[in-house]
N, C-alpha and C positions, 0 to 999 in steps of 0.2 A: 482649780477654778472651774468652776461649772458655769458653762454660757450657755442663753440663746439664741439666736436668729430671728429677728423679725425681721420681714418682708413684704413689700407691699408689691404684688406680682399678678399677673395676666393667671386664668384658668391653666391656660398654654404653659407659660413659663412652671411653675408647680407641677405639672405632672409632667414637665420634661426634667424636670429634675427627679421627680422620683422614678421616674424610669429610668436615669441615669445611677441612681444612687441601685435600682436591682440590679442592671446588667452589672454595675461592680460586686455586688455579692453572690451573683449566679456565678461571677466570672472566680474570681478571686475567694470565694468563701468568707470573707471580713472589710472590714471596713470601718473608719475611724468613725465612732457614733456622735451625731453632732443632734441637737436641739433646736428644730424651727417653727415658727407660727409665722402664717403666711397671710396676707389679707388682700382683699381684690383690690381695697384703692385706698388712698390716704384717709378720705373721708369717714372709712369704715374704721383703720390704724387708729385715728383722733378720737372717735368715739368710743373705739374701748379701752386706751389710754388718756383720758382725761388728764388735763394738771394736778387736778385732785388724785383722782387715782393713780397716779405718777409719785407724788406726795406720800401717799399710803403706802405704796411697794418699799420707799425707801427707809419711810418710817418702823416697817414691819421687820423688812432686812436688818437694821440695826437693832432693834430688841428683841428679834430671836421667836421662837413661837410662841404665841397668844393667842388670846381668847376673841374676839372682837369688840365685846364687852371695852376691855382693857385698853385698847390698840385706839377705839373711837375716843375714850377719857387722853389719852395720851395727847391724841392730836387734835384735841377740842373739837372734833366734829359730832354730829346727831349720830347717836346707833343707827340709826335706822338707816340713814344715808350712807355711813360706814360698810353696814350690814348688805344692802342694796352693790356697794363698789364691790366688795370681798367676793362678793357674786360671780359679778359680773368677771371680775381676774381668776377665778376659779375655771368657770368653763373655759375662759380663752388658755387657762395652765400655765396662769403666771402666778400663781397662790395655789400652796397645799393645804390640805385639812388631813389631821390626820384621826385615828379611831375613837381619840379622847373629847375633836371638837377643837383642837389646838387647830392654829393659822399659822403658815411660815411660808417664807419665799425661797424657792430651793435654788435660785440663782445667785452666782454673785455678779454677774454681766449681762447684763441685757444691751444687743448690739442692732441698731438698726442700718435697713439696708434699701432704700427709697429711688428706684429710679426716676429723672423728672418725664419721661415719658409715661411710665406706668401712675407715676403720681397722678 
């Protein structure tokens, strides 16, 4: 199973984790490789997971890699809107492309982690 991490976390909390996660591989030489996207506050989390775009990840996970073309006819939405979401979950690296133009989600878990402080 391939997971990721998201987190909605302080500047703070984020690079004290990555400073934890070096000192374990200065110390130890390895470490079990985990998958996270971290986001400053929920507001930001909400906006680049949409219900739609939420919609799309799952829709795309089950039918394996596509085109977007294909993926928007699938789930009755506009390309363009389609086109516009695949975007946006590309940079954040919850959508692949890969050298063909094909679309897939290389997750099978997407795990959220929300504290109500930081929320």
């Amino acid at each position: 199973m391939k997971e990721i991490k998201v987190h909605v976390e302080s500047d703070a909390k984020f690079f004290a984790r990555a400073k934890n996660i070096a000192r374990k591989v200065d110390g130890a030489g390895a470490i079990r490789a985990e998958n996270h996207l971290s986001f400053g506050s929920l507001d930001v989390l909400l906006r680049a997971l949409t219900q739609k775009r939420w919609a799309l990840l799952k829709a795309l996970r089950g039918r394996g890699p596509s085109s977007i073309r294909a993926l928007a006819a699938e789930i009755g939405r506009d390309y363009k809107a389609v086109h516009n979401d695949v975007l946006a979950l590309i940079e954040a690296g919850l959508i692949d492309r890969d050298d063909k133009g094909q679309i897939s989600v290389p997750w099978t878990r997407v795990s959220a982690d929300v504290e109500l402080a930081a929320a």
